[in-house]
ZAMARGU-4260 file (C-alpha; in steps of 0.2 Angstrom, whole numbers, plus 5000, padded with zeros to 4 digits):
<rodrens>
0) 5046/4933/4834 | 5033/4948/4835 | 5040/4962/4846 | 5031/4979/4850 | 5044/4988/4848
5) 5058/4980/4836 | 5067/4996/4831 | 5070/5004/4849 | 5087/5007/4852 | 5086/5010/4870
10) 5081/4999/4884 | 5072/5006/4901 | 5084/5001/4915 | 5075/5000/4932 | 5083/4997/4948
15) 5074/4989/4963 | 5066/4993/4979 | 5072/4980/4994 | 5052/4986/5004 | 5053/4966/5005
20) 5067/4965/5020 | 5080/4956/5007 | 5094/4969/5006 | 5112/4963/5015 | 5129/4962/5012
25) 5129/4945/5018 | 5115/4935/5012 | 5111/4923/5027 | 5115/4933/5040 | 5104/4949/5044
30) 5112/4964/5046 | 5101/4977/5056 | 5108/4992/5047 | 5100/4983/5030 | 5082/4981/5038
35) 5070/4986/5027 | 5063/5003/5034 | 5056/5018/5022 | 5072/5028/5026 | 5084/5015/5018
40) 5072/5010/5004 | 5069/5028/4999 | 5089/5032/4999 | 5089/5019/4986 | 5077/5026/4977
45) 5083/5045/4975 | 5101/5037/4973 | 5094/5026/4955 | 5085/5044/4952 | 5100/5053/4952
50) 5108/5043/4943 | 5100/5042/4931 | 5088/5022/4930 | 5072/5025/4921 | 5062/5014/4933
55) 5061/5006/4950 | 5051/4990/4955 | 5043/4991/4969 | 5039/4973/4974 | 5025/4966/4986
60) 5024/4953/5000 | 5016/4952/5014 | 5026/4944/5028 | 5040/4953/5025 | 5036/4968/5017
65) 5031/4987/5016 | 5015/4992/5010 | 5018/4996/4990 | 5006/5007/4986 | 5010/5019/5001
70) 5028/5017/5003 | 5025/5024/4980 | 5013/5038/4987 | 5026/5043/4998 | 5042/5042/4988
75) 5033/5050/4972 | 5037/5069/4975 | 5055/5067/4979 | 5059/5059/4961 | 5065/5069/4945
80) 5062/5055/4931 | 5061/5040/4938 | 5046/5028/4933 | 5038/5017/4948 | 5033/4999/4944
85) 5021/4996/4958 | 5016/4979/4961 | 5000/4975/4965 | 4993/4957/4971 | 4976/4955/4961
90) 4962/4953/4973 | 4967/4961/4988 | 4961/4977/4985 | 4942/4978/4978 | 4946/4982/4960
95) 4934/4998/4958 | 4945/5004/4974 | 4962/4997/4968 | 4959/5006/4951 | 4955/5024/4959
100) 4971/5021/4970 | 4981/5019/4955 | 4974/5034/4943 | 4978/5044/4960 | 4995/5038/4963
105) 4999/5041/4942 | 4991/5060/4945 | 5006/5061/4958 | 5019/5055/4947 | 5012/5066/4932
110) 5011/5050/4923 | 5027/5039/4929 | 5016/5025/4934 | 5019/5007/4929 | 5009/4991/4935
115) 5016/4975/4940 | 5004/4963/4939 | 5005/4947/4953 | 4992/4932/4953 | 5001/4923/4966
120) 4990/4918/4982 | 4984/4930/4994 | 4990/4929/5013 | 4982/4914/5022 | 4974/4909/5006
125) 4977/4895/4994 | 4968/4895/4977 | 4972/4886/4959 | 4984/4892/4947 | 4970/4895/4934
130) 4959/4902/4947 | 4970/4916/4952 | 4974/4921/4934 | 4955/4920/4931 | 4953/4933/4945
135) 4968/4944/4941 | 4960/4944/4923 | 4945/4951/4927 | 4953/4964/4940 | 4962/4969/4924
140) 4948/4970/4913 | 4940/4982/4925 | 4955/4994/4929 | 4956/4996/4910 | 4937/4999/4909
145) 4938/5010/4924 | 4952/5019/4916 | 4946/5022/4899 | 4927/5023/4900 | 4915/5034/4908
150) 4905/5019/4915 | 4909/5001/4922 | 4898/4987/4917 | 4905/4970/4922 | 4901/4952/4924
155) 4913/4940/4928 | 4915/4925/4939 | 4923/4934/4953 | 4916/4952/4951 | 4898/4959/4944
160) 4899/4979/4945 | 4890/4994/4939 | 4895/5009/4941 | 4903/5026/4936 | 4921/5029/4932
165) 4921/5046/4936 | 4933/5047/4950 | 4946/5034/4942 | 4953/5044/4929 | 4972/5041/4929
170) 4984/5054/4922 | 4990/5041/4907 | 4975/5046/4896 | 4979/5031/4883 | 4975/5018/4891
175) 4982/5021/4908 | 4999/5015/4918 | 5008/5001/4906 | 5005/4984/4914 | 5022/4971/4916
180) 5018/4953/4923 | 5028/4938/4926 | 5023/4920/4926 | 5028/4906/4916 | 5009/4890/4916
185) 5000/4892/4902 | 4984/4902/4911 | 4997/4913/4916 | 5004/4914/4898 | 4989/4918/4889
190) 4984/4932/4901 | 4999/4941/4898 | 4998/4939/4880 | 4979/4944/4882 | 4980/4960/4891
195) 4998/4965/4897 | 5010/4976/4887 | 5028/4968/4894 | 5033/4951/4900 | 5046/4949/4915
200) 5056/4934/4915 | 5068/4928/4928 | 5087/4923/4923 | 5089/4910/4912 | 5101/4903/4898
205) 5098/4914/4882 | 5093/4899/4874 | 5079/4897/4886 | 5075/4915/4888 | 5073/4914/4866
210) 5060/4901/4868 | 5051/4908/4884 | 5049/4925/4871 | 5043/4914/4855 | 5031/4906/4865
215) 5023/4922/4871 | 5027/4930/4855 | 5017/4917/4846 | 5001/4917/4859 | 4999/4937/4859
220) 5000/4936/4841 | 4989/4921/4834 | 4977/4920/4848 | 4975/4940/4852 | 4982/4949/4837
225) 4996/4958/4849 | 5013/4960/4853 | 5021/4963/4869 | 5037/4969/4875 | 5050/4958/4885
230) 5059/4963/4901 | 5071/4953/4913 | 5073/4953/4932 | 5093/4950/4935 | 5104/4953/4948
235) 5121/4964/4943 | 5139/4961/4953 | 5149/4973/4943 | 5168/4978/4949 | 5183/4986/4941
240) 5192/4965/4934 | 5183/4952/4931 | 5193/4944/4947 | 5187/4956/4958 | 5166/4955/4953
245) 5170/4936/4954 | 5177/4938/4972 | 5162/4949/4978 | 5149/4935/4971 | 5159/4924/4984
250) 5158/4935/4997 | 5141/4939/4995 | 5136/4920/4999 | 5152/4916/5012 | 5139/4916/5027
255) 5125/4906/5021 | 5124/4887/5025 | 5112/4874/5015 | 5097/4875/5026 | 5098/4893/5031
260) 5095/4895/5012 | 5082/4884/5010 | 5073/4892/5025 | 5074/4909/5016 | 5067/4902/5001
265) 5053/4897/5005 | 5046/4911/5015 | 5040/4918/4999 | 5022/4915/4996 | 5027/4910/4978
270) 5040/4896/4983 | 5031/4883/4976 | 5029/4889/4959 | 5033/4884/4942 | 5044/4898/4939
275) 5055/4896/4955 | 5056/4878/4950 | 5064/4884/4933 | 5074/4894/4945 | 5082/4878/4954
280) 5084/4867/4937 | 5094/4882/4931 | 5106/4882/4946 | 5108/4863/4945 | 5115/4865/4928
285) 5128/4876/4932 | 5145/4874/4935 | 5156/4871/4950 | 5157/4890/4955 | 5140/4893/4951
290) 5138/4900/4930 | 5127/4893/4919 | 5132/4902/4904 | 5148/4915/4903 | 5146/4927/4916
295) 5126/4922/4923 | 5129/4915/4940 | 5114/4906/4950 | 5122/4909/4967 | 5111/4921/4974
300) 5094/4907/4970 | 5103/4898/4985 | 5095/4911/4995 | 5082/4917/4986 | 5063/4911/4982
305) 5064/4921/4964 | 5075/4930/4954 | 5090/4919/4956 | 5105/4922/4946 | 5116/4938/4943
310) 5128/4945/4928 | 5144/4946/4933 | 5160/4950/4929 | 5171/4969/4923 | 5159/4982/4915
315) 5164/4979/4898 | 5156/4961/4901 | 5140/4967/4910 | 5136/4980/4896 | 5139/4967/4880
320) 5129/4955/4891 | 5115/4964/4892 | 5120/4972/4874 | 5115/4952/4869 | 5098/4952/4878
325) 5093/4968/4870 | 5097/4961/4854 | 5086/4947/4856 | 5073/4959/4860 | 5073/4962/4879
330) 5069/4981/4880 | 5067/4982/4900 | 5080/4977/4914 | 5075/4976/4932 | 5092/4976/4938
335) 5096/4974/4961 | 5110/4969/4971 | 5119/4967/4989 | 5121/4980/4996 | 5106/4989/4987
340) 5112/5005/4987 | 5130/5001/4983 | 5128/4989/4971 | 5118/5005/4964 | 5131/5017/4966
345) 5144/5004/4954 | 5133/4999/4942 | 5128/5018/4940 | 5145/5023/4936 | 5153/5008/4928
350) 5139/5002/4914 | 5123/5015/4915 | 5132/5030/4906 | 5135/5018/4892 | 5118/5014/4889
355) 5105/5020/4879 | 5090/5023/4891 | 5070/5027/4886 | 5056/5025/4896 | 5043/5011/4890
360) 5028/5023/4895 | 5034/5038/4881 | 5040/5026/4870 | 5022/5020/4868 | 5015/5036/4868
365) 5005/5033/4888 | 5012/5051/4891 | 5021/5066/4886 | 5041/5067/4886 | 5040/5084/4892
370) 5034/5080/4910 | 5042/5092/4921 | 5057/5086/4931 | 5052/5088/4948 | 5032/5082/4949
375) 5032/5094/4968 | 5043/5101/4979 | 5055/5090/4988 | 5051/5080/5001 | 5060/5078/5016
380) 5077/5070/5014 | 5084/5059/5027
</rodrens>
């Protein structure tokens, strides 16, 4: 298996952003102090900062969600060294436009912008699988030319611009922002392997994470002469015994009933997906209690559209469990859980001291490691 970076001994562990209303202590029954506002969202944020994550996923959906790009704009001068991972959904925002938005928000971070790349449908639309990967492709090939030429000359199925890149310069100055994407078809597969630099892929069995990496592996490699790196999304629930993480994952679901879960699902616009699927079979596999392998539970999928499952258990089992994905090659973790902030908070002073974090964009030389530690002055602090 061909990986980018096979020597790296470090891993960039992220947190996550709840602008998507999803954060409780309850899943199933909404808790008003959880709503997802920028105050509480942005607590989170400088908390992961402080304590040292590398990244932070900002996620993106419409019904329930902040704007990404703004709420990053706005939380950008209150970080020290935290990456953003900013999603953006291909097409909404005219890619000439989208591009110039993104090189600004990079000049803000002084180079701590990563791109998450989403294909899934746009609000009130419905399009094919292979059509929206089409489109996000060519919204890729022209931030890239955008990014890294002085003029943009494109012709696609989708988009046909000429014009100057002159105001779309991004701080990042080899190549721009790193781009992640997620998706599991085969249009989705050979996009990533075409143009993306690390794969994300929801909790699964580390057998089926191994082949899921060999496939991509294989694509980037034969058909594009590339590697890529590999990330995964996963939930944490780490206490002091094994007992007591066991216990929280209980009480984090003891409110939620069958068809409340199912409601929750499928807001997402990507409920229908192959991925999410994959999601379901996984959690059909597991156990009475819920673990499909030693310490990966898929309870949380009862209540959630994507990222389904969680490590869990004391934190000398969370940190050789993900010790056993960076072995096979997994060098970024998107790590969340209920309460945010909290579950922050633990997995901040239980597991993160004991790991060896980078971030991916030095790594790969997108930017210098000297970047000051506070891009601007402080912004206000609620």
């Amino acid at each position: 298996m061909h990986i980018r970076s096979p020597h790296l001994d470090s891993a960039e562990v992220s947190w996550f952003a709840p602008i998507c209303d999803g954060d409780d202590r309850f899943l199933g029954r909404r808790d008003p102090f959880y709503r997802s506002s920028y105050r509480n969202a942005a607590q989170i944020a400088r908390t992961a900062d402080e304590l040292g994550f590398r990244n932070m996923l900002l996620p993106s959906s419409y019904q329930v969600g902040q704007d990404t790009l703004t709420f990053a704009a706005a939380l950008a001068p209150q970080l020290r060294q935290m990456n953003l991972l900013t999603a953006i959904r291909c097409g909404e925002v005219h890619p000439p436009m989208l591009a110039r938005a993104l090189a600004t928000l990079d000049h803000i971070l002084l180079g701590k912008l990563t791109v998450n790349i989403i294909s899934s449908n746009l609000p009130g639309t419905e399009m094919e699988s292979a059509a929206r990967y089409q489109r996000s492709r060519e919204v890729i090939e022209i931030l890239k030319q955008c990014w890294t030429q002085d003029h943009l000359k494109f012709r696609g199925e989708y988009y046909d611009l000429d014009l100057p890149t002159a105001p779309v310069k991004p701080y990042q100055q080899n190549g721009g922002p790193l781009l992640y994407f997620g998706g599991y078809s085969p249009p989705g597969v050979e996009l990533c392997a075409e143009h993306c630099d690390v794969y994300l892929m929801w909790p699964e069995t580390e057998a089926r994470l191994r082949e899921l990496m060999e496939n991509m592996s294989d694509q980037a490699d034969r058909r594009f002469q590339r590697t890529v790196d590999f990330g995964l999304r996963v939930h944490v629930i780490v206490r002091e015994t094994e007992d007591e993480a066991r216990q929280a994952a209980r009480n984090l679901m003891s409110h939620l009933d069958a068809e409340q879960g199912e409601e929750i699902r499928n807001r997402a616009l990507d409920a229908q997906s192959y991925g999410v699927s994959r999601q379901a079979e996984m959690r059909n596999q597991s156990d009475l209690e819920g673990f499909v392998e030693d310490h990966l539970w898929t309870g949380i999928g009862r209540a959630r559209s994507g990222c389904g499952a969680a490590i869990v258990g004391d934190p000398d089992q969370v940190y050789e469990k993900l010790m056993r994905y960076h072995a096979m090659g997994i060098r970024s973790f998107i790590l969340s859980g209920y309460p945010h902030l909290e579950e922050c908070d633990l997995f901040g002073r239980y597991v993160l001291p004991r790991l060896k974090t980078c971030s991916l964009p030095e790594e790969m030389g997108r930017r210098p490691a000297e970047v000051p530690q506070t891009p601007l002055a402080a912004g206000p602090r609620f």
